[in-house]
FIDREN-274173 format. One record per residue (C-alpha): residue number from 1; residue in three letters; x, y, z. Coordinates in pm, 1 decimal. Example, Ala and Ser with C-alpha at 12.3 -4.5 7.8 and 13.67 -1.06 7.14 Angstrom:
BEGIN
NUZA   resi   resn         xx         yy         zz
NUZA      1    Ala     1230.0     -450.0      780.0
NUZA      2    Ser     1367.0     -106.0      714.0
***
This chain:
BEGIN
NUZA   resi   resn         xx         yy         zz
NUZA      1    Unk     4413.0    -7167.6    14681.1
NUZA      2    Unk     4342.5    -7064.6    15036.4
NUZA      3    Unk     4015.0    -6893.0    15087.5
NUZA      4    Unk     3986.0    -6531.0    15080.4
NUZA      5    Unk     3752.0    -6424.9    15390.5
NUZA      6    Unk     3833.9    -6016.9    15365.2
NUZA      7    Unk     3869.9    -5723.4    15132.7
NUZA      8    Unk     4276.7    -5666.7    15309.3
NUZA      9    Unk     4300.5    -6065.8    15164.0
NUZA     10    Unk     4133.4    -6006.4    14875.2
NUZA     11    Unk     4391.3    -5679.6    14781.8
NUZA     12    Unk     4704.4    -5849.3    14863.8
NUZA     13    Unk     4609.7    -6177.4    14684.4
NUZA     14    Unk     4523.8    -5958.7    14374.3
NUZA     15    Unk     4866.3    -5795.9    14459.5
NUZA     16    Unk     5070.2    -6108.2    14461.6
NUZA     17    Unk     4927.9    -6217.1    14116.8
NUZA     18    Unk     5216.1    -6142.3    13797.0
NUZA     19    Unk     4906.4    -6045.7    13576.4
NUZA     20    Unk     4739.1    -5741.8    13563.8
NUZA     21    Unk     4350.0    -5683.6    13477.4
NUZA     22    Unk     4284.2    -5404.1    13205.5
NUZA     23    Unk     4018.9    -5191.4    13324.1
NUZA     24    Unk     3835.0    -4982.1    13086.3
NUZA     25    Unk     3702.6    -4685.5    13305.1
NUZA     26    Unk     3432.3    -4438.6    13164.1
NUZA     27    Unk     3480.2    -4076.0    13265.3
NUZA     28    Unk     3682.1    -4159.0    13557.7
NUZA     29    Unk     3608.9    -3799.3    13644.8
NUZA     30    Unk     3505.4    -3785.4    13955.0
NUZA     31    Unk     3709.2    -3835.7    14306.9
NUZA     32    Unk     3572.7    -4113.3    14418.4
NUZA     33    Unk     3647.4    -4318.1    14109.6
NUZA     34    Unk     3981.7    -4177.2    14062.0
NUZA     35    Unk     4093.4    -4309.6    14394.7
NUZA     36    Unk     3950.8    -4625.1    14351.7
NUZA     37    Unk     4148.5    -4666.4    14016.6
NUZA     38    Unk     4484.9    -4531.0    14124.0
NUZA     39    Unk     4494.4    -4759.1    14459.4
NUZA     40    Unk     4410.5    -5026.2    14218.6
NUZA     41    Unk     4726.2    -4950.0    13974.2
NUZA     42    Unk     4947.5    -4889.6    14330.9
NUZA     43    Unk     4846.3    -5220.4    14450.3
NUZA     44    Unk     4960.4    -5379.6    14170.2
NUZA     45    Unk     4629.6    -5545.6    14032.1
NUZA     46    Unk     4521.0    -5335.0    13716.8
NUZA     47    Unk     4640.1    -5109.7    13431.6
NUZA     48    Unk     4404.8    -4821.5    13341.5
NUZA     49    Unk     4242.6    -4738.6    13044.4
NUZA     50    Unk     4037.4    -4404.6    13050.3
NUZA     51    Unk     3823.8    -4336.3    12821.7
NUZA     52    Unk     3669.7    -3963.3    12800.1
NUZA     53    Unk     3881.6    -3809.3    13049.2
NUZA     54    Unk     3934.7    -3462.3    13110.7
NUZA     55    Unk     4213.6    -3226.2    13128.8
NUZA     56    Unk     4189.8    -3201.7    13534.4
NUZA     57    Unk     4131.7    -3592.4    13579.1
NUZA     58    Unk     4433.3    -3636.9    13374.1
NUZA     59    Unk     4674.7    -3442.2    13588.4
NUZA     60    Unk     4574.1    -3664.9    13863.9
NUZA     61    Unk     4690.8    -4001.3    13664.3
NUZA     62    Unk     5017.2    -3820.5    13540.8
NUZA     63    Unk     5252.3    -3968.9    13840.4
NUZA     64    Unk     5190.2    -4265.5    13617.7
NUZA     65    Unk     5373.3    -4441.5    13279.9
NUZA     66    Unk     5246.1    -4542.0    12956.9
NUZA     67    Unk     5275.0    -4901.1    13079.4
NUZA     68    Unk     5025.2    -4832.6    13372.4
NUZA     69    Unk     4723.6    -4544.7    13201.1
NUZA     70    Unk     4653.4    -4515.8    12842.7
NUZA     71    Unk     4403.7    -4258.0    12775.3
NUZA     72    Unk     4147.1    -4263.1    12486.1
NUZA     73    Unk     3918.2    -3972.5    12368.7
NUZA     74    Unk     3622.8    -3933.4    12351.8
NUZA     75    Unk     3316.5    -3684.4    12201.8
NUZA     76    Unk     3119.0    -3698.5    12512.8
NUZA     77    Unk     2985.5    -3977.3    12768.1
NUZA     78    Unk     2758.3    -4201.3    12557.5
NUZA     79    Unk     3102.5    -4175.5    12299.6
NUZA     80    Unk     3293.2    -4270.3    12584.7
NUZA     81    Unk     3087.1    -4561.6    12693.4
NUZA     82    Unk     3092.1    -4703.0    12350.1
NUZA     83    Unk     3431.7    -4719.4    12278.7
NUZA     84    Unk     3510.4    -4855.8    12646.4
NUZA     85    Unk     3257.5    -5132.5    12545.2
NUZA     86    Unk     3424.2    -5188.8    12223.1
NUZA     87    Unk     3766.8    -5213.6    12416.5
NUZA     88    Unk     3599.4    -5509.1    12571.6
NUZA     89    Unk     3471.0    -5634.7    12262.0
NUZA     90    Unk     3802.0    -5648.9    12082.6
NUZA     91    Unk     3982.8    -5828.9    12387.7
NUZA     92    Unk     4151.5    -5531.2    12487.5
NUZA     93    Unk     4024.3    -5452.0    12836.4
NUZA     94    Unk     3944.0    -5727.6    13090.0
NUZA     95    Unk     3694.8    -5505.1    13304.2
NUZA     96    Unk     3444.2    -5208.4    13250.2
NUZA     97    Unk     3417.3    -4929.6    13520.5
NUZA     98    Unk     3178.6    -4669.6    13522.5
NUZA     99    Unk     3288.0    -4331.9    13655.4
NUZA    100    Unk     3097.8    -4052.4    13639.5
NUZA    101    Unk     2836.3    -4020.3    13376.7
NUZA    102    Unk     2439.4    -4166.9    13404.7
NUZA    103    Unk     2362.3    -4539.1    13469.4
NUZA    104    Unk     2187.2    -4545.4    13177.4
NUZA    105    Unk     2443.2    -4434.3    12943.8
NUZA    106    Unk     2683.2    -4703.2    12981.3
NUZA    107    Unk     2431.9    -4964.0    13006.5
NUZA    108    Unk     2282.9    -4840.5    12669.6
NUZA    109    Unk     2616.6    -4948.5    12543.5
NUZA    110    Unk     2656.8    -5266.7    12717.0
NUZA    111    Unk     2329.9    -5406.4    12597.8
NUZA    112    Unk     2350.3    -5259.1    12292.6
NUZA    113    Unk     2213.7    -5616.2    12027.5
NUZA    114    Unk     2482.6    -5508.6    11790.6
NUZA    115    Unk     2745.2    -5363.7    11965.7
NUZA    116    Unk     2710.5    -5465.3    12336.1
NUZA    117    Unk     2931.4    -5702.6    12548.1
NUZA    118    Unk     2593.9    -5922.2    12733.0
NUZA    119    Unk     2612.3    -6190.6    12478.8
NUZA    120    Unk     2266.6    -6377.4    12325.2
NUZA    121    Unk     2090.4    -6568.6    12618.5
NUZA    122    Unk     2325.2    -6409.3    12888.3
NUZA    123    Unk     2151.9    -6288.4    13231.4
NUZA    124    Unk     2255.1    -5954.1    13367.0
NUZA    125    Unk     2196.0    -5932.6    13732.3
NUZA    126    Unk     2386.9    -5794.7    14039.3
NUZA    127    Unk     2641.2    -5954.9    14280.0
NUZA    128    Unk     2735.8    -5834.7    14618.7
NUZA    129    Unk     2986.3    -5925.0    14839.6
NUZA    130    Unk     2978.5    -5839.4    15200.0
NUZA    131    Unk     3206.5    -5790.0    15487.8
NUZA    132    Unk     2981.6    -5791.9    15787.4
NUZA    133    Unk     3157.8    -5691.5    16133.2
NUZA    134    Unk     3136.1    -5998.4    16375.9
NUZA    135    Unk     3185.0    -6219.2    16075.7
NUZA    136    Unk     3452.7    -6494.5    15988.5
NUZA    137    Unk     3398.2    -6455.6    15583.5
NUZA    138    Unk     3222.8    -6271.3    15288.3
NUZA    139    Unk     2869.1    -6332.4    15259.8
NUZA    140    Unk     2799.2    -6288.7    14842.1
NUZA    141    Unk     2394.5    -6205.8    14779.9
NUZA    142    Unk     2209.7    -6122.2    14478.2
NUZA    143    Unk     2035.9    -5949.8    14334.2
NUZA    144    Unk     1988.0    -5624.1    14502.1
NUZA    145    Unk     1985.0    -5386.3    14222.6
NUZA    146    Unk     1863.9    -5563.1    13864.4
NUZA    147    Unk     1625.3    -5820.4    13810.3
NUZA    148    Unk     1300.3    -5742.6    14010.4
NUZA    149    Unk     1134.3    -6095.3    14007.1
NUZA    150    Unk     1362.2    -6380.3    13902.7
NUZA    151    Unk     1241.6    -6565.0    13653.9
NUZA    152    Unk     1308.6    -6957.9    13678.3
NUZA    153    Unk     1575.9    -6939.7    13408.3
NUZA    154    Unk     1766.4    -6577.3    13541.0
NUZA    155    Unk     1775.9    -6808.5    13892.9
NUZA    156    Unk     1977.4    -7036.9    13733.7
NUZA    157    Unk     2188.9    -6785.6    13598.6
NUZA    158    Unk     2209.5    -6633.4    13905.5
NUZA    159    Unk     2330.4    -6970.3    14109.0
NUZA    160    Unk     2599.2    -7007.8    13798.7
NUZA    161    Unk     2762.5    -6695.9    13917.1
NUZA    162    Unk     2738.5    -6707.3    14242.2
NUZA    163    Unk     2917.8    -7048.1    14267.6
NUZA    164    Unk     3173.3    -6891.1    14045.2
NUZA    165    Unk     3225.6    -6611.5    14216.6
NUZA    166    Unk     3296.6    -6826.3    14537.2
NUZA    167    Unk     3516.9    -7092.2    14335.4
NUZA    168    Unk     3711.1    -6826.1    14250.2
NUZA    169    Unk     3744.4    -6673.3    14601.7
NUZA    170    Unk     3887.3    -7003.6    14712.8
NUZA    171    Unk     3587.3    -7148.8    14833.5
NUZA    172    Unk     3567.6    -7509.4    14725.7
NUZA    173    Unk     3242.1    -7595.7    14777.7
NUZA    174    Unk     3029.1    -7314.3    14863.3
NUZA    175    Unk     2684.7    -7342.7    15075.6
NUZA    176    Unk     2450.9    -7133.0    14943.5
NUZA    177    Unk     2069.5    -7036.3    15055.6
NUZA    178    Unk     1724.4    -6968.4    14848.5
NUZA    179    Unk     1564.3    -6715.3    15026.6
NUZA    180    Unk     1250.0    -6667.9    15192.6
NUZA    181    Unk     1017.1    -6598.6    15484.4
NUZA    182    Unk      940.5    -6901.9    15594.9
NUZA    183    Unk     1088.4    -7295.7    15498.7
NUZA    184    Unk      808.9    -7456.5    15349.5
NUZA    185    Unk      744.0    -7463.8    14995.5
NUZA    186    Unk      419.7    -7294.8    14900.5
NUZA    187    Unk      293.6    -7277.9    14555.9
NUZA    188    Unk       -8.2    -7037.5    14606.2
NUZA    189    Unk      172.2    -6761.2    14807.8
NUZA    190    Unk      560.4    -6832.9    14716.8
NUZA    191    Unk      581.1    -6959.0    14402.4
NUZA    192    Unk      908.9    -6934.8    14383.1
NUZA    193    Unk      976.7    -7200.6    14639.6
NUZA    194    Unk      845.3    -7436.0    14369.2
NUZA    195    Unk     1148.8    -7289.1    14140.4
NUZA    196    Unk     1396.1    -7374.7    14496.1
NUZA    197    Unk     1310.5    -7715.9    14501.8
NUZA    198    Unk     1357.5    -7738.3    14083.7
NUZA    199    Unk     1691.7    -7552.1    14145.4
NUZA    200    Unk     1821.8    -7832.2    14409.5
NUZA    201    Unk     1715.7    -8124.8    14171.3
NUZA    202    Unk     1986.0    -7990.3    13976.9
NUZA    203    Unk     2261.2    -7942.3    14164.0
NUZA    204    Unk     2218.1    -8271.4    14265.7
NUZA    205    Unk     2260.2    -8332.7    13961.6
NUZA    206    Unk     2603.1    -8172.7    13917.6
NUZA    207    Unk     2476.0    -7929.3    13726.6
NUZA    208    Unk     2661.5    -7635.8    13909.0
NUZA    209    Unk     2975.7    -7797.5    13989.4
NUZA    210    Unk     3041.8    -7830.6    14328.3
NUZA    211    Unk     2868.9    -7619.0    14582.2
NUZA    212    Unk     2560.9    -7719.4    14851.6
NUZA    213    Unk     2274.9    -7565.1    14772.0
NUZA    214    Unk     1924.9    -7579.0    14978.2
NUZA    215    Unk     1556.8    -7420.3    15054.2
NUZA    216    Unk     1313.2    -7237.4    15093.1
NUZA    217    Unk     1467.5    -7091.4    15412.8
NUZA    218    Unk     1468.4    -6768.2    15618.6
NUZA    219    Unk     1804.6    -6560.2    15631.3
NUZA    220    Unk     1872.2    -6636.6    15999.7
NUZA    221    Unk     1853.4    -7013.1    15941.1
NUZA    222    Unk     2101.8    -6985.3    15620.1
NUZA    223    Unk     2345.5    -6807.8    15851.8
NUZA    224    Unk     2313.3    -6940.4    16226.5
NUZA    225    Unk     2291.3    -7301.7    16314.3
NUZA    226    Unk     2158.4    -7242.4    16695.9
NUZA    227    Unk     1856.8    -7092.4    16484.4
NUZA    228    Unk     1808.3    -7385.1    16233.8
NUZA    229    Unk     1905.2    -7605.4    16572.4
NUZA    230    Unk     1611.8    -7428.7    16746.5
NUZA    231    Unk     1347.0    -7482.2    16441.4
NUZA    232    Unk     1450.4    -7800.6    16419.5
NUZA    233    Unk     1508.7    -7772.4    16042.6
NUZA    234    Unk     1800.8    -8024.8    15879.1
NUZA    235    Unk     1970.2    -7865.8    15613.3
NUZA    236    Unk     2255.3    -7928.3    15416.0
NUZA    237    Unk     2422.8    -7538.0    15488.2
NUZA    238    Unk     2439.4    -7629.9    15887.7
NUZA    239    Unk     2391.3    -7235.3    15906.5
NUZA    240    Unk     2685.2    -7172.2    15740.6
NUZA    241    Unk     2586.1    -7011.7    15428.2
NUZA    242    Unk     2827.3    -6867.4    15217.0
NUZA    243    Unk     2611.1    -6696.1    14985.3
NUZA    244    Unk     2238.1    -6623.6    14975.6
NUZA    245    Unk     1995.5    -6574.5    14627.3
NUZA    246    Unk     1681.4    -6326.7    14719.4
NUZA    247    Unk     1338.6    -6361.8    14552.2
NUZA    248    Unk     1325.5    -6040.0    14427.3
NUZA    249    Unk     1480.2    -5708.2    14424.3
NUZA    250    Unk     1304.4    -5554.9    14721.3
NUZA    251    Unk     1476.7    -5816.2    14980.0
NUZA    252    Unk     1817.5    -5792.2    14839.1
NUZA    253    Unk     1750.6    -5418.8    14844.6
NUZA    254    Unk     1651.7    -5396.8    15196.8
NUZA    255    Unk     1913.8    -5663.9    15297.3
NUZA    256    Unk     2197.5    -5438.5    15139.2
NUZA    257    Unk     2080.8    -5107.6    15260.4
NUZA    258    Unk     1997.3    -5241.2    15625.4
NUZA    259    Unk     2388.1    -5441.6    15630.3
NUZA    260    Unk     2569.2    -5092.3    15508.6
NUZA    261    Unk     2338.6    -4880.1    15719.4
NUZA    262    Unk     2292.8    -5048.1    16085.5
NUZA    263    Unk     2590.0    -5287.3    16079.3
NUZA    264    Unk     2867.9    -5074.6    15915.5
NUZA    265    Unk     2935.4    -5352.4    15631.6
NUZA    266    Unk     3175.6    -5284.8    15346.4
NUZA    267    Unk     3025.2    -5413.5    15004.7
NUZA    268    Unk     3156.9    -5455.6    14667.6
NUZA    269    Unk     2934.6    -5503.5    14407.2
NUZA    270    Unk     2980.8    -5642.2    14051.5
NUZA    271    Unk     2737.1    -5686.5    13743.1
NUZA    272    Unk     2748.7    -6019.1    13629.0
NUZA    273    Unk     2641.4    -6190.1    13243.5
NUZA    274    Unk     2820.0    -5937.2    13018.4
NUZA    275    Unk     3150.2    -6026.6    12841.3
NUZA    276    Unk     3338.1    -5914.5    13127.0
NUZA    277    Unk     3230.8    -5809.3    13542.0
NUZA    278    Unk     3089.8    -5478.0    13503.8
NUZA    279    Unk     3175.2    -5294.2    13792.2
NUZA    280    Unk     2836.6    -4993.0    13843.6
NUZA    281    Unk     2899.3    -4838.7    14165.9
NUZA    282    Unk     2550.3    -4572.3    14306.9
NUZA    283    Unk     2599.7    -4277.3    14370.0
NUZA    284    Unk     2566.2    -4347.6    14749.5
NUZA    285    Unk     2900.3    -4598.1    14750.8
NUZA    286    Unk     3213.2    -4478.8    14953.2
NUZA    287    Unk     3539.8    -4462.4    14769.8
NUZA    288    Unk     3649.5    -4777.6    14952.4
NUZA    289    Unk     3330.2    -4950.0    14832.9
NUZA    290    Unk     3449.4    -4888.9    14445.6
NUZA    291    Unk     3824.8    -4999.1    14482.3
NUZA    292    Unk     3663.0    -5324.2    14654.1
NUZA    293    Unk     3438.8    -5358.0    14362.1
NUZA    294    Unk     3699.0    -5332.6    14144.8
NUZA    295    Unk     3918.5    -5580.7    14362.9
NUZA    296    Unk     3649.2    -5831.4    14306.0
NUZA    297    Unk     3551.2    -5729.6    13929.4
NUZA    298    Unk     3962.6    -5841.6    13884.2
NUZA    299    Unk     3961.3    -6152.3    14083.6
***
């Protein structure tokens, strides 16, 4: 498979695949979700399945068949999030969308013990991808909107998706970076960086499959080799990171708000651990942020 450096790659290889994702969308109500669902369905990557949509939503699926948008009622949003989450459940939707009801509601329902789709020992955390301008390729982070302080175990988890996530973007053997402020391991201030060099052992391993993983380092040497030239640091990445894993929520956070903000980068963002990608868009995302979400939710 060749690799897929951009979201225009991304939409036509999704577009040249026979199969179509099922996408379970709750309360696709609003416009910005309803465009990111019907360029889906015209670019030949999903069918729909709305769940709790209303009378003026629905007149702007109609231009499409049976085969394409099923529709399924529902009493109100937390209804609707259940049975989109049971569509999962019973095998009958590939991918869960939120449209426009409260974070909370449809996560009640996805980690829901009895009823939920983020099966016993499962991680949920957040994956973005990034299209920076002045960049070959995608840069995948996480997690910039989940777990606040990684545990030891939810890094692993973390590293499991990310490397599957590339693999299935076409990139063979990913490089990807542990995150921090400075290269050396410190066990008073940065414990974490204890975790890192735990985390390596086992890739060496095999653990992950095949990918190049290595630090602690800073962001710039992950992602430039005249700066990891110029510190005089070896490391396996050469500056070529592919993906990046953040200590904590407040750097992804930062990293994600300052790419989007200052540098005009397009982001798609997926949750990972449940049965299925979860795609949970904020309310600050752009339309064309949710169809790429969606893109990558389906790849």
């Amino acid at each position: 498979m060749k690799t897929i450096n951009t979201f225009d790659e991304l939409v036509a290889h999704l577009g040249s695949r026979t199969d179509k994702r099922r996408v379970a969308v709750v309360c696709p109500n609003d416009e910005s979700t309803q465009y990111a669902v019907c360029r889906a369905i015209d670019e030949g990557f999903v069918n729909a399945i709305l769940v709790g949509c209303t009378e003026e939503a629905k007149a702007v699926f109609a231009k499409y068949d049976a085969t394409r948008v099923e529709y399924v009622e529902a009493a109100d949003a937390d209804d609707a999030a259940r049975k989109a989450v049971a569509l999962v459940r019973e095998g009958k939707a590939d991918v869960l969308q939120k449209g426009l009801l409260n974070t909370d509601n449809l996560l009640h329902a996805v980690l829901n013990k009895e009823t939920g789709i983020l099966p016993k020992g499962r991680v949920l955390t957040h994956l973005t991808c990034a299209q920076i301008p002045g960049q070959d390729k995608f840069l995948f982070f996480t997690d910039p909107a989940v777990i606040p302080h990684p545990t030891a175990e939810q890094r692993v988890e973390q590293l499991k998706y990310v490397v599957e996530t590339c693999h299935a973007m076409g990139i063979e053997e990913p490089r990807i970076g542990l995150i921090n402020c400075t290269e050396k391991v410190n066990e008073k201030y940065f414990p974490h960086t204890v975790e890192y060099r735990e985390l390596i052992a086992r890739v060496e391993k095999g653990e992950f499959g095949r990918c190049i993983v290595d630090g602690p380092l800073d962001l710039k040497t992950c992602l430039s080799a005249e700066a990891l030239h110029k510190k005089g640091i070896n490391s396996p990445l050469e500056g070529k990171a592919d993906a990046v894993i953040f200590p904590d929520i407040q750097a992804g956070n930062v990293f994600y708000k300052t790419i989007t903000l200052f540098c005009g980068a397009s982001c798609a963002g997926i949750l990972r651990g449940p049965m299925c990608p979860v795609v949970l868009p904020s309310r600050g995302d752009s339309k064309a942020s949710k169809f790429y979400s969606l893109a990558l939710a389906s790849i």
